[in-house]
C-alpha positions as MATLAB code, in Angstrom:
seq = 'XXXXXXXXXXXXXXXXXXXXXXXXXXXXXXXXXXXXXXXXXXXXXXXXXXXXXXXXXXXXXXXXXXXXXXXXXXXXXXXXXXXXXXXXXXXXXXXXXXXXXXXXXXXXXXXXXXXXXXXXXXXXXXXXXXXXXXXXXXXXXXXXXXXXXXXXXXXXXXXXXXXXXXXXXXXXXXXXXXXXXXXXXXXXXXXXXXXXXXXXXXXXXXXXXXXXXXXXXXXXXXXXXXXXXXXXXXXXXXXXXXXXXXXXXXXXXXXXXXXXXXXXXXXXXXXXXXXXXXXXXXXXXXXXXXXXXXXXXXXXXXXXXXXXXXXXXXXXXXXXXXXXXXXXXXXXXXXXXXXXXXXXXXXXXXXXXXXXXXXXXXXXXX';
ca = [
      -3.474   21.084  -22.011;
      -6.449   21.049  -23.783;
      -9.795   19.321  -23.186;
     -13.110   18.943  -24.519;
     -16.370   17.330  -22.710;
     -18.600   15.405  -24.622;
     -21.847   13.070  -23.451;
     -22.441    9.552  -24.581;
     -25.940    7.940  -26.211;
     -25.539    6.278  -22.571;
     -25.699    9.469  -20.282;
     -21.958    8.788  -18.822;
     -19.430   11.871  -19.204;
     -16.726   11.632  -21.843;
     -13.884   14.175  -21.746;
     -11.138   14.062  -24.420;
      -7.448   15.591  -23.135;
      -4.573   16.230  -25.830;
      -1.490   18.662  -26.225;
      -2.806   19.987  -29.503;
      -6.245   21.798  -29.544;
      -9.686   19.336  -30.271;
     -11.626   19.816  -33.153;
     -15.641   19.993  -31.942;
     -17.363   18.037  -34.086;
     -16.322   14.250  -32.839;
     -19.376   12.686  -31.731;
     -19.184   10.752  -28.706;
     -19.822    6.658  -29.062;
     -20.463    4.043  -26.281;
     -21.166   -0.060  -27.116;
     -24.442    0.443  -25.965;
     -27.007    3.173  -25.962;
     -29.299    1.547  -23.066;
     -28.847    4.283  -20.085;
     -26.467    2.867  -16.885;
     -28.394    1.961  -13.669;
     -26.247    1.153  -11.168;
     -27.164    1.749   -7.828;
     -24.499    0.156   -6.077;
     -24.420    0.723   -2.250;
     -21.910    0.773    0.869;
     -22.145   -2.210    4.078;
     -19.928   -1.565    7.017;
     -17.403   -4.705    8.497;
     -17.844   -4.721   11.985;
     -14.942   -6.424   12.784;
     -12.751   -4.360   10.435;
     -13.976   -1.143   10.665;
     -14.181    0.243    6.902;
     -17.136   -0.030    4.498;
     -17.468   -2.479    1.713;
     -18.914   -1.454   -1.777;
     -21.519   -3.555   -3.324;
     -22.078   -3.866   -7.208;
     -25.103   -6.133   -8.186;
     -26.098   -4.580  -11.195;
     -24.538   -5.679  -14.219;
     -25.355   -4.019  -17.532;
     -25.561   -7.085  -20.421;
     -24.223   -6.778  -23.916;
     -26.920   -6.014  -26.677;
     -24.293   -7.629  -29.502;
     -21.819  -10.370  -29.887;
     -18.189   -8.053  -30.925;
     -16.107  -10.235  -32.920;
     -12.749  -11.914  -31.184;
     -10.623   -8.712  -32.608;
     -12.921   -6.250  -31.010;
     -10.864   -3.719  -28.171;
     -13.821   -1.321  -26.353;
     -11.263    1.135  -25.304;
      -9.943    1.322  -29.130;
     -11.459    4.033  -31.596;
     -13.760    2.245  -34.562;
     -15.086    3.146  -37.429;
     -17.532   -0.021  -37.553;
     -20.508    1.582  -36.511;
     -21.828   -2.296  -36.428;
     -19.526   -2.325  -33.163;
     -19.266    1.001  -31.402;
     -16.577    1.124  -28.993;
     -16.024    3.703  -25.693;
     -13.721    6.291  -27.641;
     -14.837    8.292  -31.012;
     -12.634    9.178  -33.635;
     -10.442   11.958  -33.143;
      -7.201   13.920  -32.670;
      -6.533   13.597  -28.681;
      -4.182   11.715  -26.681;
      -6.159   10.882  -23.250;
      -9.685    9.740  -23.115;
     -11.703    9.883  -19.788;
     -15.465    8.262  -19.325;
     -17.545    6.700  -16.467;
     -17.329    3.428  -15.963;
     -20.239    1.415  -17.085;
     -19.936   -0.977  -14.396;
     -19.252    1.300  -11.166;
     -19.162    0.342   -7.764;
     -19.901    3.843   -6.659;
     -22.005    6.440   -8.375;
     -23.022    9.884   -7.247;
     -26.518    9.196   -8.261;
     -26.510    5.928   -5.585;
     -29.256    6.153   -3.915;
     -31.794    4.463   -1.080;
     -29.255    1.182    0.150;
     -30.736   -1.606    1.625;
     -31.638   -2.199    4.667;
     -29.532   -4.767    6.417;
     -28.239   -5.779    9.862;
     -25.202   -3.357    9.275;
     -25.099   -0.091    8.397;
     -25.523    0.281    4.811;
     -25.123    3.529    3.257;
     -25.509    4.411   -0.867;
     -22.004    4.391   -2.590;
     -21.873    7.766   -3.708;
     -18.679    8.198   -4.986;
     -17.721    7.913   -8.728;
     -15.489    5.372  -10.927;
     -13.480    6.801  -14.417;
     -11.608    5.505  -16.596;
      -8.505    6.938  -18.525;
      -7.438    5.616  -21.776;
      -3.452    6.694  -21.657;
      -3.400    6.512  -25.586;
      -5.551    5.658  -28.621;
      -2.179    3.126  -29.530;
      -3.601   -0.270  -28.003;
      -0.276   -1.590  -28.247;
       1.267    1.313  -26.272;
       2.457    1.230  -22.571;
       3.834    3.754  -19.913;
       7.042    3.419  -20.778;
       6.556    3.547  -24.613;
       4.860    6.623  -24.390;
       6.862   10.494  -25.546;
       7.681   12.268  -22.202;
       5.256   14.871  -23.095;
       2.539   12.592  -23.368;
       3.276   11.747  -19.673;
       3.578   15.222  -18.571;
      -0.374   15.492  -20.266;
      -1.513   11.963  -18.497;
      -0.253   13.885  -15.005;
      -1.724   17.039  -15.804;
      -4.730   14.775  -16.518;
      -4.576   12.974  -13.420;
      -4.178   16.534  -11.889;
      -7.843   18.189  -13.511;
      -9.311   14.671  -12.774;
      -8.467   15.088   -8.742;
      -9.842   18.478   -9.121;
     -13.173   18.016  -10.919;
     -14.155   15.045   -9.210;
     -13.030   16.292   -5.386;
     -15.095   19.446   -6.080;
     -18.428   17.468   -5.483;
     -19.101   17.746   -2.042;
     -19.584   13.868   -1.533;
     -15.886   13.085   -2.990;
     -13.074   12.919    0.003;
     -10.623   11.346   -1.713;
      -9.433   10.399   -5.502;
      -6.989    7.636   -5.997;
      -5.584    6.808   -9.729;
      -4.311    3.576  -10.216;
      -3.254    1.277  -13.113;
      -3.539   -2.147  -12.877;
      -1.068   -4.002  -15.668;
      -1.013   -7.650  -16.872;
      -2.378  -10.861  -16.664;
      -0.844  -11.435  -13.895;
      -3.011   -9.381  -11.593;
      -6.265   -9.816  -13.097;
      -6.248   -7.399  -16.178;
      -8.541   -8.840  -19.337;
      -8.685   -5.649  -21.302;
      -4.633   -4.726  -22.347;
      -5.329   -1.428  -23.862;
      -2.993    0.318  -22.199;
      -5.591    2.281  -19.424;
      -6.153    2.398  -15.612;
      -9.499    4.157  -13.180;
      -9.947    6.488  -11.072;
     -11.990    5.863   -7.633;
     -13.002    8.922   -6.040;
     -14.763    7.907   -2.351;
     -17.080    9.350   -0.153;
     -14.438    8.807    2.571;
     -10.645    8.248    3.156;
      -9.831    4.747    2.725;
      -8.086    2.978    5.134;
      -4.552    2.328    3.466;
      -4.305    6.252    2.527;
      -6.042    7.428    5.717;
      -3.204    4.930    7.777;
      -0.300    6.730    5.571;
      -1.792   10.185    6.209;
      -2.082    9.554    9.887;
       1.062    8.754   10.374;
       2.257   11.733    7.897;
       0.680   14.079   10.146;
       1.446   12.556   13.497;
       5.443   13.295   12.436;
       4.650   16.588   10.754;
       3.091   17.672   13.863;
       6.219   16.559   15.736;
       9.270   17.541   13.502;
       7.554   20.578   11.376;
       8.528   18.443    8.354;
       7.062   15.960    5.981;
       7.241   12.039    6.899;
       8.397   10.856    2.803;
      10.657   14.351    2.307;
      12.278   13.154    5.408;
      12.833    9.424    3.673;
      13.382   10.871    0.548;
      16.352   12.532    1.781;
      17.490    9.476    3.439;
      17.223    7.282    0.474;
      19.100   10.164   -1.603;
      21.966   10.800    1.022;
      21.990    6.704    1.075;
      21.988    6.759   -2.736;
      21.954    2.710   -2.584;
      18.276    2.287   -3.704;
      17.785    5.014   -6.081;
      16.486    3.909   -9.346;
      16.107    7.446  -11.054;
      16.586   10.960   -9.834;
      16.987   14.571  -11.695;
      16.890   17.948   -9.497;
      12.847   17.980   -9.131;
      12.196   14.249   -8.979;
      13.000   10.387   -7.599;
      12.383    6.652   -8.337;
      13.547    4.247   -5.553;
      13.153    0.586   -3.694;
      11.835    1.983   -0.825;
      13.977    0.686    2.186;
      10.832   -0.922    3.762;
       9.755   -2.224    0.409;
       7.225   -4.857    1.017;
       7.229   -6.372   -2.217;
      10.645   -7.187   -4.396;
      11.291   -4.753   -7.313;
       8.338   -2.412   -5.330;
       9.117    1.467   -6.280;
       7.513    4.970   -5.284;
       7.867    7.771   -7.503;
       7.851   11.386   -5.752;
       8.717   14.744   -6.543;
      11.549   15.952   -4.115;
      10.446   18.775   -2.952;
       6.669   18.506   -1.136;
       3.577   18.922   -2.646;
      -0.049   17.440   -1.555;
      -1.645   17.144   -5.114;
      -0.848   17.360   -9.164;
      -2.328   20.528   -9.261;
      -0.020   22.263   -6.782;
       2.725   20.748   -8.831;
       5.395   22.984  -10.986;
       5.682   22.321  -14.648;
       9.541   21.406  -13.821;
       8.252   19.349  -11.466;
       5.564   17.715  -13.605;
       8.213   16.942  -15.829;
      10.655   15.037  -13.702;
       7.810   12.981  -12.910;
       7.074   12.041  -16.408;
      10.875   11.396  -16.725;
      10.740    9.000  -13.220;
       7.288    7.540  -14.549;
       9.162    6.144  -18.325;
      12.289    4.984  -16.457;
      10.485    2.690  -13.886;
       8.225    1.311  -16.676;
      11.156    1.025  -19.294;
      13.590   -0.837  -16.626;
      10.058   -2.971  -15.550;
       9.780   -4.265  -18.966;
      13.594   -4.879  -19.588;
      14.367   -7.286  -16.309;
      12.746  -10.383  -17.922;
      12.410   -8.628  -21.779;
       8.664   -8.953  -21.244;
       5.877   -6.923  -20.084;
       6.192   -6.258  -16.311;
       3.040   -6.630  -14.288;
       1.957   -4.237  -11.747;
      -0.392   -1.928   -9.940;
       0.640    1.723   -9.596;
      -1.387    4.018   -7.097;
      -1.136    7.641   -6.597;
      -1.554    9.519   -3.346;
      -2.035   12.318   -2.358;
      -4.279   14.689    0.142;
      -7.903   14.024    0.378;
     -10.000   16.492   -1.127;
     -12.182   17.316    1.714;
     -11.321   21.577    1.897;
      -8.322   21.019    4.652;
      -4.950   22.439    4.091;
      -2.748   18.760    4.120;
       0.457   19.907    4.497;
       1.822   16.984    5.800;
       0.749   14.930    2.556;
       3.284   14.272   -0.382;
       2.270   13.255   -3.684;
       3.492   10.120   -5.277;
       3.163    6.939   -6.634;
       3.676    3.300   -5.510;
       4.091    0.407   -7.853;
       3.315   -3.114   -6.407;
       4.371   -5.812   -8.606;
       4.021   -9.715   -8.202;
       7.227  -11.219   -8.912;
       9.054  -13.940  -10.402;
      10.553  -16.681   -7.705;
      12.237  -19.564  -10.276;
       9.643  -19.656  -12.884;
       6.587  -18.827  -10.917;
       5.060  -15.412   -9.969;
       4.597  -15.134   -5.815;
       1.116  -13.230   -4.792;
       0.087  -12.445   -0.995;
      -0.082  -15.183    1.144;
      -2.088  -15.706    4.606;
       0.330  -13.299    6.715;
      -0.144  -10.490    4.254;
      -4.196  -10.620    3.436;
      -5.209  -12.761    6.862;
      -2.826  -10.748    9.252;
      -1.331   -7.332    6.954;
       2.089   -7.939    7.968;
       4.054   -8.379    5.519;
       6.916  -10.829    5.046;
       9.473  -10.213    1.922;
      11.994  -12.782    1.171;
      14.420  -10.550   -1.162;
      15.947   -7.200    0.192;
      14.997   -4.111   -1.184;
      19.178   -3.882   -1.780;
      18.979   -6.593   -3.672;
      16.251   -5.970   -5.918;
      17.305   -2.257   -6.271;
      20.615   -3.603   -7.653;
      18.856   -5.494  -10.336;
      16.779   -2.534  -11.852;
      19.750   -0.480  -11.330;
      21.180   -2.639  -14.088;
      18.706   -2.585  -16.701;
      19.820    0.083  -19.372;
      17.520    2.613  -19.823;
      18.510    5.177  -22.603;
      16.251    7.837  -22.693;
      16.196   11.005  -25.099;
      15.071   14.543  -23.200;
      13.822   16.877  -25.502;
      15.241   20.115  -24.221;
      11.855   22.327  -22.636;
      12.195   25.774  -23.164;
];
């Protein structure tokens, strides 16, 4: 992997990832060369017990782009500067300009609840400069890159002191919000542990501590000695419908044997992943022949200094889906209450992407 840091008229950070080496003389571009000021800032719930982030500030646009224009695609209009320069790379990642934490926050409000600044920090990673690209249409080597990515991402941002935990996610599609389809997802990296990964680790450690064995390797082998969910699977890693899936055609993507974060993961390893990662996506867009909608997390440890052996690396893809001819979302008993009620087994949904053909050509690694 190679990489190459560069600083926008703006102030954010730009770093430029590819397989190939960089030339150094692209010249960094943003759409606007006013400096970012967001100061966003933290409030605690009471009645929940987790903090809520707070983004005011709102940079505004100093042109009018035409229809056509894609921020996240390189231009050579200098009339309508967009995020990336031009270049030879394959993965582009810059600082939001819209963040709802910043390392730089600074003096939050006073209010009747604790209020704290948001110092944390918000990327974004471009997956390819090919706007009509996706996941699944990307070479497998440009996946093992976007992971090794993902991987010096988790590392440079959880070296800051502040950072305890770095969560990539893509979100996909109309259908759960997305404006901007250049294929591209974030990175949040929070001064704490959110709740949903803090819950999972809890519970990872609470059965590590009793068995002497991971909580998902323990699953894993499960699912794989079950073999009736099991949506892709080589000799270093695994795609299934996870037997408590709350969500139909919901998958998590893992290497099989343990490991807490990208970086501790084995080129072979890597690999298999990349291999899981285009299978999911490819039999996604082939159940309906259309672009499949979804948000994909990664988790891992937190990156607060602690040995997290109990933590195991992988993803989890949450899609909306299609009941008749209408796409179900949460209702009251998942957001009011969390509990979550599915009305299609994860048996049956398995079954379906088991079905979808994906043909898939390995280049052989040497």
């Amino acid at each position: 992997m190679y990489s190459h840091k560069l600083l926008k008229p703006d102030g954010r950070q730009l770093t430029l990832y590819s397989r190939y080496p960089i030339k150094e003389n692209i010249t960094a571009t943003s759409p606007s060369n006013e400096p970012v000021q967001a100061n966003p800032h933290l409030r605690w719930h009471p009645l929940r017990g987790e903090w809520v982030a707070y983004a005011s500030h709102r940079q505004g646009r100093t042109f009018m782009p035409p229809r056509e224009y894609n921020p996240l695609a390189p231009t050579k209009d200098p009339q309508f500067p967009t995020e990336l320069p031009q270049g030879n790379y394959d993965v582009a990642v810059f600082d939001n300009r819209f963040p709802s934490m910043t390392v730089t926050a600074h003096d939050a409000p006073v209010s009747i609840v604790e209020t704290l600044p948001s110092n944390g920090a918000c990327e974004v990673v471009v997956f390819t400069q090919n706007p009509d690209a996706s996941l699944g249409s990307l070479e497998l080597e440009h996946l093992d890159l976007l992971l090794q990515v993902w991987g010096d991402r988790t590392r440079v941002l959880g070296a800051n002191p502040q950072i305890q935990y770095v969560l990539p996610f893509e979100n996909k599609g109309v259908e759960v919000g997305v404006t901007l389809h250049h294929p591209h997802g974030q990175i949040y990296a929070y001064p704490f542990i959110p709740p949903v990964p803090a819950r999972m680790l809890e519970q990872q450690r609470q059965f590590y501590q009793q068995h002497g064995r991971g909580l998902l390797s323990d699953l894993i082998q499960k699912e794989i000695a079950s073999k009736e969910r099991i949506i892709y699977q080589d000799s270093e890693a695994i795609a299934f419908v996870p037997v408590c899936a709350r969500y139909p055609y919901e998958v998590w993507i893992a290497p099989i044997k343990p490991v807490s974060t990208f970086t501790d993961l084995t080129p072979e390893q890597r690999f298999g992943l990349a291999l899981a990662l285009k299978t999911v996506t490819l039999k996604y867009d082939g159940l309906w022949n259309r672009p499949f909608p979804y948000l994909m997390a990664w988790f891992g440890a937190p990156t607060d200094g602690k040995a997290h052996p109990e933590a195991h690396l992988h993803a989890q893809f949450y899609p909306p889906y299609r009941t008749s001819e209408r796409l179900k979302y949460l209702a009251g008993t998942e957001l009011a209450a969390g509990m979550f009620a599915n009305d299609a087994l994860p048996e049956e949904k398995a079954k379906e992407l088991q079905a979808v053909v994906v043909n898939l050509q390995t280049p052989v690694r040497l």
